[in-house]
Every structure is written in structure tokens, then in C-alpha cells.
N, CA, C and O of each residue as an XYZ file, in Angstrom:
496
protein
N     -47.675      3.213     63.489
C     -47.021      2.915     64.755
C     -45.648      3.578     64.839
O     -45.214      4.094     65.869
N     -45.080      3.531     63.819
C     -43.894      4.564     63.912
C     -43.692      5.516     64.283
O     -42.727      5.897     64.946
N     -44.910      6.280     63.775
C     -44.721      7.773     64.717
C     -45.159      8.149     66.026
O     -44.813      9.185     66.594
N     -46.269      6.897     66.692
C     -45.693      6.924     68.072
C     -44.294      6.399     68.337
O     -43.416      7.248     68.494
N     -44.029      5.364     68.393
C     -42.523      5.442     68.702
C     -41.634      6.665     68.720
O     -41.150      7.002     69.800
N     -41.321      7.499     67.413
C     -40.884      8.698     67.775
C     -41.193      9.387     68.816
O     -40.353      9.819     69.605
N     -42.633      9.584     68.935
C     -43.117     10.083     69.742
C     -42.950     10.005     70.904
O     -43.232     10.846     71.757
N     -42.372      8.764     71.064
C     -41.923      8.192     72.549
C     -40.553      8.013     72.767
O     -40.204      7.502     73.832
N     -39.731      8.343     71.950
C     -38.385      8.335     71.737
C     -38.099      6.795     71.439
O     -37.351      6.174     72.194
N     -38.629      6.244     70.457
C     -38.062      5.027     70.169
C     -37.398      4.920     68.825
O     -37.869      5.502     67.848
N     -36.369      4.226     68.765
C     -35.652      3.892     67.094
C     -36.598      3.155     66.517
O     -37.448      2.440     67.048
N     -36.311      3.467     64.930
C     -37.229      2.445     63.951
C     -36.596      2.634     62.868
O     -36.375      3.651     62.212
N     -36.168      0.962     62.663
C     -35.117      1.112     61.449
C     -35.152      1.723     60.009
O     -36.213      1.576     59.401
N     -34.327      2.262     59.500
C     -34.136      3.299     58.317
C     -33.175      2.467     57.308
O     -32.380      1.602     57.677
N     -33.347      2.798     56.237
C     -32.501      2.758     55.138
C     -31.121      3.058     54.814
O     -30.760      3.939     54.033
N     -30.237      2.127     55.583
C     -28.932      2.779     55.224
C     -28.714      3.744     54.521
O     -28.526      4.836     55.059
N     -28.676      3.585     52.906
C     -28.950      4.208     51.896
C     -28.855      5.845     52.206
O     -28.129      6.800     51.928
N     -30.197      5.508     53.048
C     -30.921      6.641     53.000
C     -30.352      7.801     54.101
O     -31.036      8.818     54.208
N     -29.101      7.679     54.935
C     -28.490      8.555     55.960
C     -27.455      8.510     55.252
O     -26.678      9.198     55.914
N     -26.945      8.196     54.423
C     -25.383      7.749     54.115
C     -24.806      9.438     53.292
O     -23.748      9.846     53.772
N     -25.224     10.048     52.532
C     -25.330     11.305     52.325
C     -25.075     12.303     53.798
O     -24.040     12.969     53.827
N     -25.977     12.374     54.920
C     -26.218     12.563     56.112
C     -24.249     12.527     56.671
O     -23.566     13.542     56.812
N     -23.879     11.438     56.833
C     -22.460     11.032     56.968
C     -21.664     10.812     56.337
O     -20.954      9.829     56.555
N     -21.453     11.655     55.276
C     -20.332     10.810     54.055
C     -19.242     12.213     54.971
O     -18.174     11.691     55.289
N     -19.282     13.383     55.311
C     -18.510     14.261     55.643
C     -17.861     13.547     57.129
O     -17.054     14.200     57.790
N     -18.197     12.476     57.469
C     -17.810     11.973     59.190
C     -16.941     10.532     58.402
O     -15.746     10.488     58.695
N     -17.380      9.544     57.583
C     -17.241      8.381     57.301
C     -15.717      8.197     57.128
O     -15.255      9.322     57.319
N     -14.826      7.448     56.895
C     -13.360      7.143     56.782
C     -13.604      6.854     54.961
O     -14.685      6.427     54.556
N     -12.207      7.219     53.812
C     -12.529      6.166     53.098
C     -12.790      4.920     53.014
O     -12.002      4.262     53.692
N     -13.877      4.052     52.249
C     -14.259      3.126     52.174
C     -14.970      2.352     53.687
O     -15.099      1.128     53.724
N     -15.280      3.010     54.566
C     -16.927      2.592     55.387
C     -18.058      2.677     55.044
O     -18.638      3.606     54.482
N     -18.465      1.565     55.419
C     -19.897      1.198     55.006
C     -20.359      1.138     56.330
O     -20.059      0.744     57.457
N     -21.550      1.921     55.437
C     -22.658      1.936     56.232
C     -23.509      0.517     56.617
O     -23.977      0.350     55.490
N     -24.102     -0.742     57.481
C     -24.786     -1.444     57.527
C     -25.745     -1.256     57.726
O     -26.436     -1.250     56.708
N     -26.411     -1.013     58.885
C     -26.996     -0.664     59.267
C     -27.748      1.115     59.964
O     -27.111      2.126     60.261
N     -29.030      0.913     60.012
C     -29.074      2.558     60.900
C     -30.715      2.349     61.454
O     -31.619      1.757     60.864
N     -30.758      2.924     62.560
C     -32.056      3.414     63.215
C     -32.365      4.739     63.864
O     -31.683      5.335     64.698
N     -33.554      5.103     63.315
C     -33.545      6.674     63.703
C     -34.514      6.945     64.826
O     -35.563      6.302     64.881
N     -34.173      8.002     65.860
C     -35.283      8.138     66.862
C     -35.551      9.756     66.886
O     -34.911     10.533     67.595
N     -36.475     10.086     66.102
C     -37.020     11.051     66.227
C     -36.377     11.481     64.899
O     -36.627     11.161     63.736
N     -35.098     12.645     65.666
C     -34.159     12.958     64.227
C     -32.355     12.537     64.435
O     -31.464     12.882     63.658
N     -32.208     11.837     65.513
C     -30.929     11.198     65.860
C     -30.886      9.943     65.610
O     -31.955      9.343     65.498
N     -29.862      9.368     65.489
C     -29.503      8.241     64.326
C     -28.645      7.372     65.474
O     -28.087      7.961     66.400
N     -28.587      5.801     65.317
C     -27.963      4.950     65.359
C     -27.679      3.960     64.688
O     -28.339      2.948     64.451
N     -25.927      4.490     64.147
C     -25.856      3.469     62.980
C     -24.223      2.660     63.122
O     -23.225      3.207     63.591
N     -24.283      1.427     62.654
C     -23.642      0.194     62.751
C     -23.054      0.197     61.724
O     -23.617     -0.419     60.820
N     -21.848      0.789     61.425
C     -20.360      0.368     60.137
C     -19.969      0.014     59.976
O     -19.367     -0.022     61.049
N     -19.153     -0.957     59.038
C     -18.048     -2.194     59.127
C     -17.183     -2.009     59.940
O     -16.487     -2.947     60.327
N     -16.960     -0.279     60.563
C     -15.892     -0.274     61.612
C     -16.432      0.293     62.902
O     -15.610      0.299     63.819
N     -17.361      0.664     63.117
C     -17.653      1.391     64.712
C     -19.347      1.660     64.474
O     -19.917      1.923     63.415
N     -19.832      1.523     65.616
C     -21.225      2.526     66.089
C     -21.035      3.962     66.317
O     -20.117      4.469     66.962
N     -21.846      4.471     65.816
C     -22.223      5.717     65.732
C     -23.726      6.110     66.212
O     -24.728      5.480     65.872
N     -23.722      7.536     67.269
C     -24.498      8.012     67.901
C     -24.541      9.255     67.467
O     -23.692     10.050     67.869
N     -25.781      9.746     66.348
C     -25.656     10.726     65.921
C     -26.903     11.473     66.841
O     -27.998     10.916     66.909
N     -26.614     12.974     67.649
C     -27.079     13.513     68.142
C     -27.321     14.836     67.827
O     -26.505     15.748     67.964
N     -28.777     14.966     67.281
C     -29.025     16.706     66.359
C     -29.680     17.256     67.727
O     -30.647     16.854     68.374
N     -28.801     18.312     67.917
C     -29.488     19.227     69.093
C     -30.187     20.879     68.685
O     -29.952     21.477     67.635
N     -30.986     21.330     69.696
C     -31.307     22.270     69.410
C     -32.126     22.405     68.856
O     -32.616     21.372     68.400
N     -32.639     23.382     68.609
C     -34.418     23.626     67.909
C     -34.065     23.187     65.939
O     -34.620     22.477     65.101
N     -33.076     23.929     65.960
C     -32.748     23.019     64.139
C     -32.217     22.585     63.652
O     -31.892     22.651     62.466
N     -31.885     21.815     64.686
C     -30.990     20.655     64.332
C     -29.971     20.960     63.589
O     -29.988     20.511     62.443
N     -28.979     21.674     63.953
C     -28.093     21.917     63.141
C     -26.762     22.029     63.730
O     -25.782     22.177     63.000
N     -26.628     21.948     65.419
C     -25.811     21.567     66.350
C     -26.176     20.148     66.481
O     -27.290     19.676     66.707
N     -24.653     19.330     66.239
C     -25.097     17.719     66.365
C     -23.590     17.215     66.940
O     -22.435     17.628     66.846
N     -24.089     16.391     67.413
C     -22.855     15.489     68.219
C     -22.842     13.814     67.968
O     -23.767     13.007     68.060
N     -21.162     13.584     67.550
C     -20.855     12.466     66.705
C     -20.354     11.770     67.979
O     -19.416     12.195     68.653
N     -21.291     10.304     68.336
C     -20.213      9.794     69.477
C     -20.012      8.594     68.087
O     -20.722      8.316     67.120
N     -18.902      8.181     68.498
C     -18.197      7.222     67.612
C     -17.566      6.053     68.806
O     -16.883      6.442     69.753
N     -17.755      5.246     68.688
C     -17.585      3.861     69.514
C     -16.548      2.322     68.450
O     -16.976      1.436     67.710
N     -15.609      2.562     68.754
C     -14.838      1.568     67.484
C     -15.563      0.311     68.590
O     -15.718      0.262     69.810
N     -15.890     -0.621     67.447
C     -15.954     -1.965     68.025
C     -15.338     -2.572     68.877
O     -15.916     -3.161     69.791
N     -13.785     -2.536     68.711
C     -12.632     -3.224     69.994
C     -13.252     -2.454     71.170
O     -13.305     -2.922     72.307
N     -13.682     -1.335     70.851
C     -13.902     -1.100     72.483
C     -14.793     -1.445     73.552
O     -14.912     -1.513     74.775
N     -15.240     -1.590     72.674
C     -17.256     -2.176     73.569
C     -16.580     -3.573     74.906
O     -15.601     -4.310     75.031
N     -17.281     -3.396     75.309
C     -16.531     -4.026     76.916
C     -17.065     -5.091     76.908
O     -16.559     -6.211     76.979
N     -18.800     -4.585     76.762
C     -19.975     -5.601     76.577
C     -21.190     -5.112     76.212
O     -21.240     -3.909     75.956
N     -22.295     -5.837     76.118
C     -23.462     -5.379     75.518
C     -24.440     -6.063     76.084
O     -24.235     -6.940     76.923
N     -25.501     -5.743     75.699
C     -26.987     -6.344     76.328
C     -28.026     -6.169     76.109
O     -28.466     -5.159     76.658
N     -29.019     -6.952     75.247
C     -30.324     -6.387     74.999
C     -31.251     -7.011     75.659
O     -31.088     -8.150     76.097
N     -32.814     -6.020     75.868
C     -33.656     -6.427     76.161
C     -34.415     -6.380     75.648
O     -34.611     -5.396     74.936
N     -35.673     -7.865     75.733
C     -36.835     -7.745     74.540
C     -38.263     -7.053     74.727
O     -38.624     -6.661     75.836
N     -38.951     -6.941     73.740
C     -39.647     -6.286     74.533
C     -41.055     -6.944     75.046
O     -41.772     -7.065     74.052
N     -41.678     -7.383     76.138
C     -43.110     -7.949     76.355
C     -44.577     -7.621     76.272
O     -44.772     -6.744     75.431
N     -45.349     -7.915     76.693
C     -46.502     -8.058     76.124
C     -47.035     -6.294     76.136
O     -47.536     -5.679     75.195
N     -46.731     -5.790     77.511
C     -47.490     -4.409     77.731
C     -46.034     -3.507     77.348
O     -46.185     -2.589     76.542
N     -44.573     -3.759     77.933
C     -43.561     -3.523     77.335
C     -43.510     -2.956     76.041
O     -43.022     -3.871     75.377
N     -43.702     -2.066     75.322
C     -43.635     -2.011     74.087
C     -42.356     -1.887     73.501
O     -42.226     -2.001     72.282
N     -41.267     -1.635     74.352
C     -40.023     -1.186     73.375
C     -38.987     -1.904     73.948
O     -39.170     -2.455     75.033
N     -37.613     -1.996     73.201
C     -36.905     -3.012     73.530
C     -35.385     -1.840     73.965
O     -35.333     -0.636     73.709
N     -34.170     -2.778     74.748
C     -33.577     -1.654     75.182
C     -32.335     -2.347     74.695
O     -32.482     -3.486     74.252
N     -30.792     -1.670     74.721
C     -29.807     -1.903     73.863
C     -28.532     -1.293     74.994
O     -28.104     -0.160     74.774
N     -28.151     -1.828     75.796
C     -27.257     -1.307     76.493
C     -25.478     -2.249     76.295
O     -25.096     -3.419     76.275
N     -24.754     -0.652     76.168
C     -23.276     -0.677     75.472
C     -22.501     -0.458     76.608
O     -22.688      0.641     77.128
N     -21.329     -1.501     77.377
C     -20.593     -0.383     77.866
C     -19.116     -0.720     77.062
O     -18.880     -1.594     76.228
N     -18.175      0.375     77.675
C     -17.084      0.698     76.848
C     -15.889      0.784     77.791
O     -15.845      1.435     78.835
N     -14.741     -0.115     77.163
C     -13.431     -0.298     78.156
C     -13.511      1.827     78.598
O     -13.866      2.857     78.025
N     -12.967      1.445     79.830
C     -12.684      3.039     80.197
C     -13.992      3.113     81.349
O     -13.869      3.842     82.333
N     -15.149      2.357     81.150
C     -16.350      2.501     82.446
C     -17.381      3.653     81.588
O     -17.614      4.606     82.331
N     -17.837      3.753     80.653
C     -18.483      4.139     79.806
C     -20.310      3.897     79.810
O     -20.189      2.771     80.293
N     -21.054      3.970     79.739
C     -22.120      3.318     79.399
C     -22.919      4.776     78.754
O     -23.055      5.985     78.938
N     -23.523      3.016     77.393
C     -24.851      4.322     76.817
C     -25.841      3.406     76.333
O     -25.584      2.497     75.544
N     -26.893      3.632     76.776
C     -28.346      2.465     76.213
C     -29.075      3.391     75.600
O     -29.178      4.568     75.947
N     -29.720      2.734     74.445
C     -30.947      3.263     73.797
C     -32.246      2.342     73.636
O     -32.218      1.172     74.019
N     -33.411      2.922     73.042
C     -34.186      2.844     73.040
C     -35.061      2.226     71.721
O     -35.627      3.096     71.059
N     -35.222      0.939     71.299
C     -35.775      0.474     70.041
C     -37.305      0.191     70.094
O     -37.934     -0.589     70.810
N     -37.574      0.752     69.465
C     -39.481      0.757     68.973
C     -39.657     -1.132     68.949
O     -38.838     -2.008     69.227
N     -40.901     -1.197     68.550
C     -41.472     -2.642     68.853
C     -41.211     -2.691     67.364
O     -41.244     -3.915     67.237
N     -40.937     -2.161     65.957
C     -40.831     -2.124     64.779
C     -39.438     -2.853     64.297
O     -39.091     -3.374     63.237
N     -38.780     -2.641     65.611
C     -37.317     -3.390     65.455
C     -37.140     -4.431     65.893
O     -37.722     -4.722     66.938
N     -36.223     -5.431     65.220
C     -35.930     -6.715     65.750
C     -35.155     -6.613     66.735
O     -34.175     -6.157     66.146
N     -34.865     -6.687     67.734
C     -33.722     -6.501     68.728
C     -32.749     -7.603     68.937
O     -31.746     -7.469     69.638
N     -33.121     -8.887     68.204
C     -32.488    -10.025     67.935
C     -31.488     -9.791     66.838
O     -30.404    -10.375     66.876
N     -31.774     -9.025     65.933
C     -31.155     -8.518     64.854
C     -29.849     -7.480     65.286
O     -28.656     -7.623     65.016
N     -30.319     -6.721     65.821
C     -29.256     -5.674     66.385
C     -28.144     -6.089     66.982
O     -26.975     -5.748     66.799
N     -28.810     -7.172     68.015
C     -27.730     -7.848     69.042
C     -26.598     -8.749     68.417
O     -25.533     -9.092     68.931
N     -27.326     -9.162     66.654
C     -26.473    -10.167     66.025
C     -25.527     -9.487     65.960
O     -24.426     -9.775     66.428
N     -25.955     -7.979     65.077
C     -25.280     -7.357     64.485
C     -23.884     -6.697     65.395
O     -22.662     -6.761     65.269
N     -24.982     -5.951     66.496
C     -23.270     -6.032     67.205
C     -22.557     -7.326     67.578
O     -21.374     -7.106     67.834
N     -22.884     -8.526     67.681
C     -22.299     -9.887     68.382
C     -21.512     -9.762     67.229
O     -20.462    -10.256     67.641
N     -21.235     -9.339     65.701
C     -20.772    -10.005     64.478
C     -19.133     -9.202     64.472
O     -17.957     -9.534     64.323
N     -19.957     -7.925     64.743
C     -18.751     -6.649     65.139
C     -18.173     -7.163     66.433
O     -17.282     -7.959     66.136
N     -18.298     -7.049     67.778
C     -17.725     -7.470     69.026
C     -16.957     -8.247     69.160
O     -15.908     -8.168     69.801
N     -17.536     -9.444     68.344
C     -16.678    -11.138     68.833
C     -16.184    -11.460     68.154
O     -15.721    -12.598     68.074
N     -16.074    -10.553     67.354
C     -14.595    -11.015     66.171
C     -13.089    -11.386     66.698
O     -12.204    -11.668     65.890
């Protein structure tokens, strides 16, 4: 099922671990990685200090674009779950300044989970 999801542009969670190499050249000293979900070959990942929107463009991926989102900024957030014919769940961010960016989570993801995760970062 995962690789439809890709297929459909949906995230499906990954191994911290396992991107952290991927971003050690972007990371601050001492950020951690928590979380990450990958859609296709672009990444969304959750740090003790900000979200990150990693965007590989181009045929080899080798032009990529870092959006970086510090936590204080997030305005608000919002998820949706996903239902019966629904297969995927949705994740929408906006950001002081009038900002907005939503993505896209596979049925493989908890979206209850995500939402904690940013609620833990946000409402601090």
C-alpha cells in the first residue's frame, strides 16, 4: 500500500534515523530529528525546533528546496481524517505573515499522531 500512496502523492512515515544523514548539512548544532514522512522523494520532518519541507526538484533530484517553519510561527493548524472511500488524510499549516501550506498523509499514517506532535511543538 505504500507505494500506491507515493504513487498518489501521499506521505508514509520513515525512520528518523534514516533521513538524518539526508540533513545533518541543514540541522543547527544539537537538533533532533523527531519525526519524518516521505512522499515520493520529499520529506516532512518535525525537530525539537521547527518543521521542515524538504523539496527535491527536477528529474535528479538534486535541486531541492528547504522550507523551514520555526514553531512560534505557525498561526494555526488543522488536520483532517481520513474516511471510509477517503483514503488519505490532510495536514494544513498556516503561518503568522498569511502563509499557508497543506500536505498530504497516506492512510499508513496516524494523523492523530502528527497533530499531537505539532499540538506538543505549537502550544508550548
Amino acid at each position: 500500500m505504500s507505494l500506491l500512496n507515493a504513487l498518489m502523492g501521499n506521505a508514509n512515515t520513515v525512520d528518523p534515523q534514516s533521513v538524518a544523514g539526508e540533513l545533518a548539512n541543514i540541522l543547527i548544532p544539537g537538533e533532533r530529528i523527531e519525526h519524518a514522512y516521505k512522499l515520493v522523494r520529499d520529506l516532512i520532518v518535525f525537530t525539537d525546533k521547527r518543521l521542515l519541507f524538504v523539496d527535491k526538484q527536477g528529474v535528479t533530484g538534486k535541486k531541492i528546496e528547504y522550507q523551514s517553519i520555526p514553531y512560534a510561527r505557525i498561526a494555526f493548524f488543522s488536520v483532517e481524517t481520513a474516511g471510509t472511500l477517503d483514503m488519505d488524510s490532510e495536514m494544513k499549516i498556516g503561518v503568522s505573515g498569511g502563509g499557508m501550506f497543506g500536505k498530504t498523509f497516506g492512510r499508513g499514517v496516524d494523523i492523530s499522531e502528527v497533530q499531537r506532535v505539532l499540538a506538543t511543538y505549537v502550544l508550548v
